[in-house]
PDB file of N, H, CA, C and O in Angstrom:
ATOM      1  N   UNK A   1       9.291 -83.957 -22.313  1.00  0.00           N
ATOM      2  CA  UNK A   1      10.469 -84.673 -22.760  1.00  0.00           C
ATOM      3  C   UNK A   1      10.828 -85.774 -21.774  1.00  0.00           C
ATOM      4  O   UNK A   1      11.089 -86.903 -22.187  1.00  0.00           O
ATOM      5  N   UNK A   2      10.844 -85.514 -20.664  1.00  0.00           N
ATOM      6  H   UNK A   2      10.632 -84.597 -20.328  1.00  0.00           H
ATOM      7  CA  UNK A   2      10.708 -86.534 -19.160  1.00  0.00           C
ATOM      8  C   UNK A   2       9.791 -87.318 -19.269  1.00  0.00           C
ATOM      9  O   UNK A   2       9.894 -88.171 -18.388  1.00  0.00           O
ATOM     10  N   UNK A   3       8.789 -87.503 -20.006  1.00  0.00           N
ATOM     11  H   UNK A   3       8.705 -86.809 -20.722  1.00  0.00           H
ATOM     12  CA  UNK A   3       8.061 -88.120 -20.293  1.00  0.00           C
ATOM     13  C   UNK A   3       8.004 -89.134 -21.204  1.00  0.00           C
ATOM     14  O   UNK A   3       7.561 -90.255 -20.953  1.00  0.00           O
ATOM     15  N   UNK A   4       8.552 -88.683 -22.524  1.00  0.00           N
ATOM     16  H   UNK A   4       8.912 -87.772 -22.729  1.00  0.00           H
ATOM     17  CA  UNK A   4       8.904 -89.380 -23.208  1.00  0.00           C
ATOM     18  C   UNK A   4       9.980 -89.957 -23.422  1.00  0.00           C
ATOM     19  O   UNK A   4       9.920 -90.548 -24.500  1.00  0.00           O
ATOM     20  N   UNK A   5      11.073 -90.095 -22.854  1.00  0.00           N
ATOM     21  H   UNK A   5      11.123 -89.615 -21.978  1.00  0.00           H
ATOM     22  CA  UNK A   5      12.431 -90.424 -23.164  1.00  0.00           C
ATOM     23  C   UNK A   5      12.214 -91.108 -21.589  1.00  0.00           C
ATOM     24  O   UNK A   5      13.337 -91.476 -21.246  1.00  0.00           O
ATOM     25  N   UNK A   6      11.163 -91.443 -20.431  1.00  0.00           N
ATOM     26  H   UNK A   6      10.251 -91.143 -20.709  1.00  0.00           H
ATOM     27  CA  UNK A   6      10.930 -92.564 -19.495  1.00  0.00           C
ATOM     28  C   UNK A   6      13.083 -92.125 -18.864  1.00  0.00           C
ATOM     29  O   UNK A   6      14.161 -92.710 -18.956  1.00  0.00           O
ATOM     30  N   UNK A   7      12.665 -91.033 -18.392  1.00  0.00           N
ATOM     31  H   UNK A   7      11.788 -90.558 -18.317  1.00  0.00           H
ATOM     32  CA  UNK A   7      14.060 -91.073 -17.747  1.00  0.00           C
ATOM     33  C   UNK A   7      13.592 -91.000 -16.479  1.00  0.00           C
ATOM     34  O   UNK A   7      12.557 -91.653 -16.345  1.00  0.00           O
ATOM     35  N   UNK A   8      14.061 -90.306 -15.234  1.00  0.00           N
ATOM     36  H   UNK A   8      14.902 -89.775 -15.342  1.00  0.00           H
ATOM     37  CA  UNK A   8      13.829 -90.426 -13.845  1.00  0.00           C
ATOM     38  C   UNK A   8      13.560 -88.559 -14.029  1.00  0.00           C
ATOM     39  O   UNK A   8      13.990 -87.678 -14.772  1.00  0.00           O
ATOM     40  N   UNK A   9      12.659 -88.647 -12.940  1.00  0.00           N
ATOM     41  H   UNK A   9      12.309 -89.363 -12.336  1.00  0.00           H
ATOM     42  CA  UNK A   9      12.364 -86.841 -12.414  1.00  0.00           C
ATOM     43  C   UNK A   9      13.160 -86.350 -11.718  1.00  0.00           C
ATOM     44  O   UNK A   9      12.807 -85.430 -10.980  1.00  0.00           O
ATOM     45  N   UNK A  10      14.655 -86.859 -11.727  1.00  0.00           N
ATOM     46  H   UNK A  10      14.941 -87.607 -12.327  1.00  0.00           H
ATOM     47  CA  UNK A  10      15.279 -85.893 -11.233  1.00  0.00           C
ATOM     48  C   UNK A  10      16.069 -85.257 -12.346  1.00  0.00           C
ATOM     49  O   UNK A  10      16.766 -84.307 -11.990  1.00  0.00           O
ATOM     50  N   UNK A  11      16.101 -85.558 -13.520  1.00  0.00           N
ATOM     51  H   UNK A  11      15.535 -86.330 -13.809  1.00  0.00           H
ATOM     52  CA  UNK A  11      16.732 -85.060 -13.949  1.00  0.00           C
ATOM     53  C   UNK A  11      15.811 -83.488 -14.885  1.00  0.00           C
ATOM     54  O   UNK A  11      15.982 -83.071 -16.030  1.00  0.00           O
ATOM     55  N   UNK A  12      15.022 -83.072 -13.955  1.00  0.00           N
ATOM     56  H   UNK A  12      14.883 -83.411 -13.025  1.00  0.00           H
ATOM     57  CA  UNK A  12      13.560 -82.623 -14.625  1.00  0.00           C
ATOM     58  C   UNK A  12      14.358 -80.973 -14.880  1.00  0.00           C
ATOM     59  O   UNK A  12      13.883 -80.291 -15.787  1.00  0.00           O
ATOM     60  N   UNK A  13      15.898 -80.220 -13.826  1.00  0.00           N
ATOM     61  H   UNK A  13      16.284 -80.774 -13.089  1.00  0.00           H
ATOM     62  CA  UNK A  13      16.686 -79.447 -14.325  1.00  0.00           C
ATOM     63  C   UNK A  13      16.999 -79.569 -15.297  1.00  0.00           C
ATOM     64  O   UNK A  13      16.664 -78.606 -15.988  1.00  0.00           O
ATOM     65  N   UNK A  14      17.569 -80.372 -15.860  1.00  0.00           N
ATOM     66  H   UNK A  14      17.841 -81.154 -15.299  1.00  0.00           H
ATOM     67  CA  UNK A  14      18.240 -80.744 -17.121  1.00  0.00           C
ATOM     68  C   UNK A  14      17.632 -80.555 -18.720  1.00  0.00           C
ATOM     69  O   UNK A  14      17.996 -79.959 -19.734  1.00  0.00           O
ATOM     70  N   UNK A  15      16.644 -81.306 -18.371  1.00  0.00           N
ATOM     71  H   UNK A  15      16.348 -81.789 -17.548  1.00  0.00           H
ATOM     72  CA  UNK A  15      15.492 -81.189 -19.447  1.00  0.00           C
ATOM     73  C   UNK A  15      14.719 -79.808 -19.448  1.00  0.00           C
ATOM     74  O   UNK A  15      14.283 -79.532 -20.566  1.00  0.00           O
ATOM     75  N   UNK A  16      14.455 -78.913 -18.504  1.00  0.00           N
ATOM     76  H   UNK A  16      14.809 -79.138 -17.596  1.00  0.00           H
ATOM     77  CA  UNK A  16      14.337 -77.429 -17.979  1.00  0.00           C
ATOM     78  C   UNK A  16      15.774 -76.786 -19.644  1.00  0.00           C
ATOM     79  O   UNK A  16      15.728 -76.424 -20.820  1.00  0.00           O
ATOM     80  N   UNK A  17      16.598 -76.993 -18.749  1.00  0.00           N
ATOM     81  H   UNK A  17      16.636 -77.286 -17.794  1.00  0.00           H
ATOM     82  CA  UNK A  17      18.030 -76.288 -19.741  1.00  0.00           C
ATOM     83  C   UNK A  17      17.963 -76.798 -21.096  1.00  0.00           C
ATOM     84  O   UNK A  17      18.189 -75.846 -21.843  1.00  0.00           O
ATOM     85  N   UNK A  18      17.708 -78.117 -21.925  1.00  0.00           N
ATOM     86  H   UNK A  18      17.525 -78.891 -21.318  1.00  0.00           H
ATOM     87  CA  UNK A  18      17.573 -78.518 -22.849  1.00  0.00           C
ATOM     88  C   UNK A  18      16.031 -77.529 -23.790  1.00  0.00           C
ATOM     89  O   UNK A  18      16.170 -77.079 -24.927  1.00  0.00           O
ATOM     90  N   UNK A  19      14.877 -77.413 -23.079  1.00  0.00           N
ATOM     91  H   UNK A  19      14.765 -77.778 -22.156  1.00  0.00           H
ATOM     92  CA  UNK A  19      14.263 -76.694 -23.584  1.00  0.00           C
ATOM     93  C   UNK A  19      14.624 -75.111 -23.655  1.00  0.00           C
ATOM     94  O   UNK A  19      14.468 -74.399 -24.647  1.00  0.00           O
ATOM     95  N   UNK A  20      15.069 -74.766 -22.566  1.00  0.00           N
ATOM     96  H   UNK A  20      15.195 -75.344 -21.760  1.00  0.00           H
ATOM     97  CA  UNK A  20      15.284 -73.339 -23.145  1.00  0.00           C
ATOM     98  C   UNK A  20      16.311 -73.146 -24.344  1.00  0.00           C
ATOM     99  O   UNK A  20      16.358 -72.147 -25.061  1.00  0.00           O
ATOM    100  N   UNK A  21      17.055 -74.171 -24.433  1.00  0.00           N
ATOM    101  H   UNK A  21      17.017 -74.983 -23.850  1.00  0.00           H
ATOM    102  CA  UNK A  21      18.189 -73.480 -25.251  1.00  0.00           C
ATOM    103  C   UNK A  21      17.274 -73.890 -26.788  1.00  0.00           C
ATOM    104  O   UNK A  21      16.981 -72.998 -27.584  1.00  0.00           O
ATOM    105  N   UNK A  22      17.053 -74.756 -26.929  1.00  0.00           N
ATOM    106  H   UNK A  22      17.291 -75.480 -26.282  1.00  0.00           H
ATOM    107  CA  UNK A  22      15.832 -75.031 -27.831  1.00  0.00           C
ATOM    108  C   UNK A  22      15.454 -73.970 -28.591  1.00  0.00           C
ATOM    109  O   UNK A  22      15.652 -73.574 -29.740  1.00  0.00           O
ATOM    110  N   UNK A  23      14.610 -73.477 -27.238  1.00  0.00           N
ATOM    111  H   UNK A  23      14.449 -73.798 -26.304  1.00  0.00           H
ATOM    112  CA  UNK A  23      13.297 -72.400 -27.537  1.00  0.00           C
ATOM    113  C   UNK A  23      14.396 -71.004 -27.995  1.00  0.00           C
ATOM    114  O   UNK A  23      13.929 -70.242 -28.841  1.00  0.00           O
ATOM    115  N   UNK A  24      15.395 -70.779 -27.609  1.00  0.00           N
ATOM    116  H   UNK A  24      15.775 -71.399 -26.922  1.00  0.00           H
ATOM    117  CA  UNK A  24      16.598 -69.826 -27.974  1.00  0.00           C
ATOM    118  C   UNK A  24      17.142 -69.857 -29.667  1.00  0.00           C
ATOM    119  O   UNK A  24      17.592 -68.912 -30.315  1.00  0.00           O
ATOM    120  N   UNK A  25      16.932 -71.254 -30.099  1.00  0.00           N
ATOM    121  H   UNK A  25      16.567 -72.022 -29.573  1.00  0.00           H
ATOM    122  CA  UNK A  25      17.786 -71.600 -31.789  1.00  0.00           C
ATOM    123  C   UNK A  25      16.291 -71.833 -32.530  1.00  0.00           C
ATOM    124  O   UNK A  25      16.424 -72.398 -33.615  1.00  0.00           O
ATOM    125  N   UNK A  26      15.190 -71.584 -32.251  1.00  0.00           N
ATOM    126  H   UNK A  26      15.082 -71.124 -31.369  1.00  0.00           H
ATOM    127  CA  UNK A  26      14.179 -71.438 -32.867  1.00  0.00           C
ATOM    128  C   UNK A  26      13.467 -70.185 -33.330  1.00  0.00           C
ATOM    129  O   UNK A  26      13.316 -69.392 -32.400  1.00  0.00           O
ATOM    130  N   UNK A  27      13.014 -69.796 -34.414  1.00  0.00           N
ATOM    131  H   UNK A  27      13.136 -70.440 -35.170  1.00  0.00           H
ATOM    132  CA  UNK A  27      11.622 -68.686 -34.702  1.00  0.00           C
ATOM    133  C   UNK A  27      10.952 -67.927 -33.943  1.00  0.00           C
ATOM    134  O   UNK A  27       9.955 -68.487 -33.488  1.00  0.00           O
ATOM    135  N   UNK A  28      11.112 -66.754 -33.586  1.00  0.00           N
ATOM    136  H   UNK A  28      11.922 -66.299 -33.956  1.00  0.00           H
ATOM    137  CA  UNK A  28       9.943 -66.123 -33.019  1.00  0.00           C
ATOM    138  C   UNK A  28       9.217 -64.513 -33.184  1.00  0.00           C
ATOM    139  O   UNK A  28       9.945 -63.524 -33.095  1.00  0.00           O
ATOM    140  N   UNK A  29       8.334 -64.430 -33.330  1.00  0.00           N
ATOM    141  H   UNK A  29       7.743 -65.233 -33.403  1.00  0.00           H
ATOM    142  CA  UNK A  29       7.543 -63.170 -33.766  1.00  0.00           C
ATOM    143  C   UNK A  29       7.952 -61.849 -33.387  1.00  0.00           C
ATOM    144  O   UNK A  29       8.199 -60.789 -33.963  1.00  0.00           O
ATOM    145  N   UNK A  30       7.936 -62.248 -32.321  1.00  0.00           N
ATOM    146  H   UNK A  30       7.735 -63.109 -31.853  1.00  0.00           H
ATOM    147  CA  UNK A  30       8.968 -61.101 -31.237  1.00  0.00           C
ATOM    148  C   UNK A  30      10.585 -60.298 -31.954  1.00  0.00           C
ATOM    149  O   UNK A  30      10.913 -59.126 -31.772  1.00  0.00           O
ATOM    150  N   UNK A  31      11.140 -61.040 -32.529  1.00  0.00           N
ATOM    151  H   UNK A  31      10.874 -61.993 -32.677  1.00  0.00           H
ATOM    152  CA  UNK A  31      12.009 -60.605 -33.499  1.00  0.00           C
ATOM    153  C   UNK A  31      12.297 -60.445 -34.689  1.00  0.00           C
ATOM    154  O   UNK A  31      13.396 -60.342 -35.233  1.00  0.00           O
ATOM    155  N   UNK A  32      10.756 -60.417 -35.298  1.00  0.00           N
ATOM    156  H   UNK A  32       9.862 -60.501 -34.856  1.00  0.00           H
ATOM    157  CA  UNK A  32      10.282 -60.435 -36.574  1.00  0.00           C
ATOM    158  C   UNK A  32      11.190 -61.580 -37.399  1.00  0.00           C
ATOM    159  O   UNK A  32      12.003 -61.208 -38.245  1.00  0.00           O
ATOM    160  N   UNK A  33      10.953 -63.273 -37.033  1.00  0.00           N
ATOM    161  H   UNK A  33      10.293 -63.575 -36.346  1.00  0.00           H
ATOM    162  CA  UNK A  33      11.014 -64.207 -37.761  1.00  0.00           C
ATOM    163  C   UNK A  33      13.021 -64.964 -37.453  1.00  0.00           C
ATOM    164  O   UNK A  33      13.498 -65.992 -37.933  1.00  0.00           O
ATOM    165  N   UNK A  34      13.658 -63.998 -36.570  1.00  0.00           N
ATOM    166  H   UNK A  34      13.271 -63.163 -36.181  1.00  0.00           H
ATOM    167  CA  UNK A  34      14.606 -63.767 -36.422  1.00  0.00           C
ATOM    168  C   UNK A  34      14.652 -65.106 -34.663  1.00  0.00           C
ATOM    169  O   UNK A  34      13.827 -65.320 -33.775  1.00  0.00           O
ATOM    170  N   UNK A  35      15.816 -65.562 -34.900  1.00  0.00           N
ATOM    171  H   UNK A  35      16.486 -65.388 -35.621  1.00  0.00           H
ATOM    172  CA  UNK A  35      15.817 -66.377 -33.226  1.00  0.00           C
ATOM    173  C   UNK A  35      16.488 -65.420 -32.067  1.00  0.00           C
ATOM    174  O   UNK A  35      16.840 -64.302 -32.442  1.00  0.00           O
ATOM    175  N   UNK A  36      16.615 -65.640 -31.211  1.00  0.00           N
ATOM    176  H   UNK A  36      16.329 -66.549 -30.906  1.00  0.00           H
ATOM    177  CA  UNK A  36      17.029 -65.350 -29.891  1.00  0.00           C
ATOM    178  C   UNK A  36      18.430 -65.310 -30.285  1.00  0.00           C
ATOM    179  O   UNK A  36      18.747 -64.149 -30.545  1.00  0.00           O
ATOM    180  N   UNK A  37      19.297 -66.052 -30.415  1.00  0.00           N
ATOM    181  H   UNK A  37      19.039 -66.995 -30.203  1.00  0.00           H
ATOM    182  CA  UNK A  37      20.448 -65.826 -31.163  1.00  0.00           C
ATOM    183  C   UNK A  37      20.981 -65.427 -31.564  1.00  0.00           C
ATOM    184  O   UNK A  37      22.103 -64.991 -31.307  1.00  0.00           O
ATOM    185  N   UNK A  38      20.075 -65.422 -32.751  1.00  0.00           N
ATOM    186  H   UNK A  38      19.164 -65.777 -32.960  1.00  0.00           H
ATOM    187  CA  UNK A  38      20.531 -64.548 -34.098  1.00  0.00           C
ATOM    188  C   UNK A  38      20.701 -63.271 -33.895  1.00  0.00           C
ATOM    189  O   UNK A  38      21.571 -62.563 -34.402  1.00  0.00           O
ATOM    190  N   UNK A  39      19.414 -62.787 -32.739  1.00  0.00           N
ATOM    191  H   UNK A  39      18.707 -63.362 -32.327  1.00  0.00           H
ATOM    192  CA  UNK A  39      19.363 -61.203 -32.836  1.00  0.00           C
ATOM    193  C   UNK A  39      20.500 -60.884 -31.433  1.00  0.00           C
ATOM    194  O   UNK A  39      20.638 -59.677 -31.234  1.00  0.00           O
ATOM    195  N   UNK A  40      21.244 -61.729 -30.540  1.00  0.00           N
ATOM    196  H   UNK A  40      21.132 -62.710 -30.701  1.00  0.00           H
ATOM    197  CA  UNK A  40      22.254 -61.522 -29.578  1.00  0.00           C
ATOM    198  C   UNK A  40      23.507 -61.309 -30.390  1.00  0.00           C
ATOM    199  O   UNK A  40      24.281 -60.362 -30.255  1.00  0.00           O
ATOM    200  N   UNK A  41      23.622 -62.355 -31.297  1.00  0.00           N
ATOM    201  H   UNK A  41      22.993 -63.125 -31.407  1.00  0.00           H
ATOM    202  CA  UNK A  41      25.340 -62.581 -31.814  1.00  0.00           C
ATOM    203  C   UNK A  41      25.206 -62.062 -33.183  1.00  0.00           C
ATOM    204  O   UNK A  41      26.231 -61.525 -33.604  1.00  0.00           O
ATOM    205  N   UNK A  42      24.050 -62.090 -34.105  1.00  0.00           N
ATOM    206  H   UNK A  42      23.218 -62.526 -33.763  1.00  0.00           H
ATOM    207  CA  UNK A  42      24.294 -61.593 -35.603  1.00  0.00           C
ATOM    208  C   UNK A  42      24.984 -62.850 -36.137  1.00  0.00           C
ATOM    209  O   UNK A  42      26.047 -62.966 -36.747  1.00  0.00           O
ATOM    210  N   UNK A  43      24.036 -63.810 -35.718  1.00  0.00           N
ATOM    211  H   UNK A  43      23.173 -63.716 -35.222  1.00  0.00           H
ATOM    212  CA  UNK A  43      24.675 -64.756 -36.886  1.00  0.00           C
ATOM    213  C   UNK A  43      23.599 -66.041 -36.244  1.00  0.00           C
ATOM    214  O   UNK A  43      23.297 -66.288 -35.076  1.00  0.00           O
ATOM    215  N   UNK A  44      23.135 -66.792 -37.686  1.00  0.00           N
ATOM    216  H   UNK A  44      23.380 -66.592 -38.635  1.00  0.00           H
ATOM    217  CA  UNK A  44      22.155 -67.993 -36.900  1.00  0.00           C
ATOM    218  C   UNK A  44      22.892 -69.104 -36.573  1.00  0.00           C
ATOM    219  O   UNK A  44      24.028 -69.326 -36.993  1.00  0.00           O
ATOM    220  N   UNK A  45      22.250 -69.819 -35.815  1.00  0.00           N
ATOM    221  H   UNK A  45      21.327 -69.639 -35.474  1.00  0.00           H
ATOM    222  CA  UNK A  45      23.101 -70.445 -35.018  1.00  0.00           C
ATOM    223  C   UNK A  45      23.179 -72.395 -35.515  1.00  0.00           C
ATOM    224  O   UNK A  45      22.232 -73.043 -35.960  1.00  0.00           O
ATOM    225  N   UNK A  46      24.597 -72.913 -35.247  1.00  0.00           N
ATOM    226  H   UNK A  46      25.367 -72.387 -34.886  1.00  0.00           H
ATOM    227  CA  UNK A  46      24.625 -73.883 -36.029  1.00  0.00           C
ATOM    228  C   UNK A  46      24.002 -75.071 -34.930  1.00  0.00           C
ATOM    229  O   UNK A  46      24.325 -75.245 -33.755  1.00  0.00           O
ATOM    230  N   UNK A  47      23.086 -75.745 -35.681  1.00  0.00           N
ATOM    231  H   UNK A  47      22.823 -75.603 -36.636  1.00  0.00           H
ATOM    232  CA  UNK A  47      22.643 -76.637 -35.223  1.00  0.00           C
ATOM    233  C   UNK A  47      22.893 -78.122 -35.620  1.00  0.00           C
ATOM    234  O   UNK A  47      22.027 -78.964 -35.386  1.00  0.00           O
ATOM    235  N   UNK A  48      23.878 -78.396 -36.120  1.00  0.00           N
ATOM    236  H   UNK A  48      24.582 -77.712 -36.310  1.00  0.00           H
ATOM    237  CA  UNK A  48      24.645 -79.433 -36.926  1.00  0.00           C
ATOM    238  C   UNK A  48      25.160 -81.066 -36.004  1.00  0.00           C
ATOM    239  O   UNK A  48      25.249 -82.262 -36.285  1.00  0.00           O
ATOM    240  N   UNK A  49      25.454 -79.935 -34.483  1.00  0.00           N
ATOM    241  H   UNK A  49      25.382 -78.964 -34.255  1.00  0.00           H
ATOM    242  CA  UNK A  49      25.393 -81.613 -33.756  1.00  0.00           C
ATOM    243  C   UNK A  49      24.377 -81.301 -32.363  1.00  0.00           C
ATOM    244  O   UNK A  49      24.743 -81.294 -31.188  1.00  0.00           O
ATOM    245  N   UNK A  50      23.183 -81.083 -32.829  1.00  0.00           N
ATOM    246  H   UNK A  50      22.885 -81.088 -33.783  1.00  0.00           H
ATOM    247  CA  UNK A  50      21.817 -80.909 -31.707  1.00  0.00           C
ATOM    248  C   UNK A  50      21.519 -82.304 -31.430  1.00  0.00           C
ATOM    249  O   UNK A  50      20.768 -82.796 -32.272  1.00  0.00           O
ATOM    250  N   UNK A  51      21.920 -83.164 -30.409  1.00  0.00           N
ATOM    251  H   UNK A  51      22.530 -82.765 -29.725  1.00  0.00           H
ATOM    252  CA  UNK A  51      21.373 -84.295 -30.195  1.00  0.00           C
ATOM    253  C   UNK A  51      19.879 -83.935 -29.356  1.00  0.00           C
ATOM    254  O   UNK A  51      19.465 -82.917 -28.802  1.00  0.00           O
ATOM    255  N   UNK A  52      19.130 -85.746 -29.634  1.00  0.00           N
ATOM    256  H   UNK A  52      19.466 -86.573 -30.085  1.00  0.00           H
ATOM    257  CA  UNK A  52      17.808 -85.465 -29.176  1.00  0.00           C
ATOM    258  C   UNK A  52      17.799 -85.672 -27.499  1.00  0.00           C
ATOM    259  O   UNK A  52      18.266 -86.674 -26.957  1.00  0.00           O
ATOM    260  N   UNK A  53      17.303 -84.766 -26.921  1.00  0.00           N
ATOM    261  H   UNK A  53      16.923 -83.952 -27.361  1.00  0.00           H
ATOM    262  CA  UNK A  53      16.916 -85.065 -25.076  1.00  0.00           C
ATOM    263  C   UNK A  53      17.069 -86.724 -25.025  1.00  0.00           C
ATOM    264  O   UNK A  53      16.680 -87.515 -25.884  1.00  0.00           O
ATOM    265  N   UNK A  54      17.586 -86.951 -24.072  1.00  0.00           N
ATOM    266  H   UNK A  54      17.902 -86.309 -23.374  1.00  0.00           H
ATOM    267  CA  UNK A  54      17.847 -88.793 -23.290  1.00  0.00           C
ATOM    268  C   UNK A  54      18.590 -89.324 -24.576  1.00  0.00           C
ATOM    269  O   UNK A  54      18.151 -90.465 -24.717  1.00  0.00           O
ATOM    270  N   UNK A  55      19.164 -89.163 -25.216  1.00  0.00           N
ATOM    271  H   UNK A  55      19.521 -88.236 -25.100  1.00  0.00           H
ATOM    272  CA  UNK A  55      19.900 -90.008 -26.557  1.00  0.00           C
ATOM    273  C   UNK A  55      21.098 -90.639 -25.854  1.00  0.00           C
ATOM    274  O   UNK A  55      21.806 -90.145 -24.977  1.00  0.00           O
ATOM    275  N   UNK A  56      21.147 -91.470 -26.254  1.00  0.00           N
ATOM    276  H   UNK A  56      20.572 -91.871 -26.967  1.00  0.00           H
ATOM    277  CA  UNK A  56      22.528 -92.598 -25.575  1.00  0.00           C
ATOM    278  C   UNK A  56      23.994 -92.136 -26.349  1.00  0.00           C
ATOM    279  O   UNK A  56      24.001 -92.221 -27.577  1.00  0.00           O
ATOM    280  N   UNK A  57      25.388 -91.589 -25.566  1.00  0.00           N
ATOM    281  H   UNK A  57      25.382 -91.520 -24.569  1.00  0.00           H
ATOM    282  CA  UNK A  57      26.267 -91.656 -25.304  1.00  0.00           C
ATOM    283  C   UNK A  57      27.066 -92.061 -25.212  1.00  0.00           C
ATOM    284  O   UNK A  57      26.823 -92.756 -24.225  1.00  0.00           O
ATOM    285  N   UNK A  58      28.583 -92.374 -25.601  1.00  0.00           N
ATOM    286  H   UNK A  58      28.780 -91.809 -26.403  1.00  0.00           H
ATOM    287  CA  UNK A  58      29.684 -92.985 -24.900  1.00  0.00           C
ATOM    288  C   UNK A  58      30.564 -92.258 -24.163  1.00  0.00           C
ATOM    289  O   UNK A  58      31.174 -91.307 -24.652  1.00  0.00           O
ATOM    290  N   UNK A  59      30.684 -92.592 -23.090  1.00  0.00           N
ATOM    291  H   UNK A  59      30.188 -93.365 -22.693  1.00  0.00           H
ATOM    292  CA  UNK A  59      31.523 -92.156 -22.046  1.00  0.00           C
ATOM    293  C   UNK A  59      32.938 -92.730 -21.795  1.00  0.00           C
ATOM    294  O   UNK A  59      33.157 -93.940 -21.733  1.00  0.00           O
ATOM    295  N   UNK A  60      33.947 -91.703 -21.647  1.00  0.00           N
ATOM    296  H   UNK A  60      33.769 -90.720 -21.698  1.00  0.00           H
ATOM    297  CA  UNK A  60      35.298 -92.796 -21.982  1.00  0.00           C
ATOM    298  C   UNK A  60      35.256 -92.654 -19.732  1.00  0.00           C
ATOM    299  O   UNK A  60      34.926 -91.970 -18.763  1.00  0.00           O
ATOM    300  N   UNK A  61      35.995 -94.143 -20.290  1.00  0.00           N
ATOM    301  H   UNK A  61      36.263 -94.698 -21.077  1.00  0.00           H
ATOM    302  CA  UNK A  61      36.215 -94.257 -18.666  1.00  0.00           C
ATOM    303  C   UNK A  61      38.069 -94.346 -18.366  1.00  0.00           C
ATOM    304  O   UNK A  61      38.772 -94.925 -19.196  1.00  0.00           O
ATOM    305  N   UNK A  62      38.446 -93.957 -17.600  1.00  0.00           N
ATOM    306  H   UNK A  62      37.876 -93.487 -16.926  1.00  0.00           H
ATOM    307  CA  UNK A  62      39.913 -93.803 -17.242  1.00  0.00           C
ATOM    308  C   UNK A  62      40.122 -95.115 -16.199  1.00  0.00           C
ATOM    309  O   UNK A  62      40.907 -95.143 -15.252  1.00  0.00           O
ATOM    310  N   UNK A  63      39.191 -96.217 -16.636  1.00  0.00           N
ATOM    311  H   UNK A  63      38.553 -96.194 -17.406  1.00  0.00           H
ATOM    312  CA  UNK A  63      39.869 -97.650 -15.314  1.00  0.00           C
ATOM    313  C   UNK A  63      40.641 -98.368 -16.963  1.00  0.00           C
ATOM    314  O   UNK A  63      40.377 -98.137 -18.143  1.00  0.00           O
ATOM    315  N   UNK A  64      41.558 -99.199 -16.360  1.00  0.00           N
ATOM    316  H   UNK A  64      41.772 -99.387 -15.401  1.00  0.00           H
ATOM    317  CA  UNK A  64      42.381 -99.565 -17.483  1.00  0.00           C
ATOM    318  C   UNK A  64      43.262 -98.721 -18.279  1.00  0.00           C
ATOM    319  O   UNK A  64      43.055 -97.517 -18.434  1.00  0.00           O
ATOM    320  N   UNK A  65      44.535 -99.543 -18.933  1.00  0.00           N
ATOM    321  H   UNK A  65      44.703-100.521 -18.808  1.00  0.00           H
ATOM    322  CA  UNK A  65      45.088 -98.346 -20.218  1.00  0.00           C
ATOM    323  C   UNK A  65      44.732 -98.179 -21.049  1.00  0.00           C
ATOM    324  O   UNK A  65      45.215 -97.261 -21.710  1.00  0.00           O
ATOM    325  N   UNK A  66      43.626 -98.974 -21.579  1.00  0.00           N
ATOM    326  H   UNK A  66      43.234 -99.720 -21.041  1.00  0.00           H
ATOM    327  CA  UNK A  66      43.175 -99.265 -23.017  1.00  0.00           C
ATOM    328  C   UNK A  66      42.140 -98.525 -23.742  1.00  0.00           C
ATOM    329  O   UNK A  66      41.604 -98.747 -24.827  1.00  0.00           O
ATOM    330  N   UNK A  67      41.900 -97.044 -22.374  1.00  0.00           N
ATOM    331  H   UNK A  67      42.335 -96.863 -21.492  1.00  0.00           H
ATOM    332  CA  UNK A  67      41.078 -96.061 -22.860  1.00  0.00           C
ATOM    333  C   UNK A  67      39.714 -96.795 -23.589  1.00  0.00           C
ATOM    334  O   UNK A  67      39.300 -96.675 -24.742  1.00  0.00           O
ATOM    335  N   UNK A  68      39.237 -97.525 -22.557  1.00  0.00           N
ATOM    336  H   UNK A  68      39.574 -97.623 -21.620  1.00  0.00           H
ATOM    337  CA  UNK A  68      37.723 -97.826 -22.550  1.00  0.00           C
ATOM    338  C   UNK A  68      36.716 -96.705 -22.561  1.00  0.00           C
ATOM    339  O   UNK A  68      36.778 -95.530 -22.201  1.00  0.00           O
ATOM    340  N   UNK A  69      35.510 -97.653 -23.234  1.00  0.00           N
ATOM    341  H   UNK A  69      35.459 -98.608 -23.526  1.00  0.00           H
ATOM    342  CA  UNK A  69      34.261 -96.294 -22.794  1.00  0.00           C
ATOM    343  C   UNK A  69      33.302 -97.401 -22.427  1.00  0.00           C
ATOM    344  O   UNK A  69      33.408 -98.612 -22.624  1.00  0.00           O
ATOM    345  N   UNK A  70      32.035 -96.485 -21.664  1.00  0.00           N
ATOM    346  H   UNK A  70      31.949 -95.501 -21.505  1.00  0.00           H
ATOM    347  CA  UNK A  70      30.766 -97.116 -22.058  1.00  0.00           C
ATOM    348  C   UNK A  70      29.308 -96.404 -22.099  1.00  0.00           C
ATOM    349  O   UNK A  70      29.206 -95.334 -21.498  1.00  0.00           O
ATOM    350  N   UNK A  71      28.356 -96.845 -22.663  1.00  0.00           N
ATOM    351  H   UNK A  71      28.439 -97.714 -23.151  1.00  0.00           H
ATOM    352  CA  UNK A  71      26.948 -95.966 -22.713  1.00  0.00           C
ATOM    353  C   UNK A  71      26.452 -95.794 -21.525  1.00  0.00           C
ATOM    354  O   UNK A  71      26.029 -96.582 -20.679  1.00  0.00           O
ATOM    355  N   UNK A  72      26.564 -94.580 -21.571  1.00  0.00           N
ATOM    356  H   UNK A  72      26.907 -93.940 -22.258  1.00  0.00           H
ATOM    357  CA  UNK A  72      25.530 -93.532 -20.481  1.00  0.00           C
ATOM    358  C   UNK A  72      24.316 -92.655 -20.956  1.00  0.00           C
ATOM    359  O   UNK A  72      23.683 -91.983 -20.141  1.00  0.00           O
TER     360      UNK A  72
END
């Protein structure tokens, strides 16, 4: 994913945590077809605002009153 999204290697934790949780809301045999999730909480899990690894952001910034933002 560090690879493809040409971000910097330090953020190589990050992308670490982005895959596991991943690999957690996905399929696996081990729980007969059931996710990691599903079989912790009893319920599958909503994936409705999963953004993609390195996807661009707005960040509100607190300089000014006018409740600015900008992309991070």
């Amino acid at each position: 994913m560090l690879h493809a999204s040409q971000l910097l290697k330090f953020l190589w934790g990050k992308a670490m945590k982005h895959v596991v949780y991943l690999k957690n809301q996905t399929l696996t045999k081990a729980l007969n077809g059931m996710t990691s999730y599903e079989a912790f909480y009893g319920k599958k899990p909503n994936l409705a605002g999963l953004h993609e690894f390195s996807g661009k952001v707005w960040v509100h910034t607190t300089a000014g009153s006018d409740g600015k933002s900008e992309i991070g």
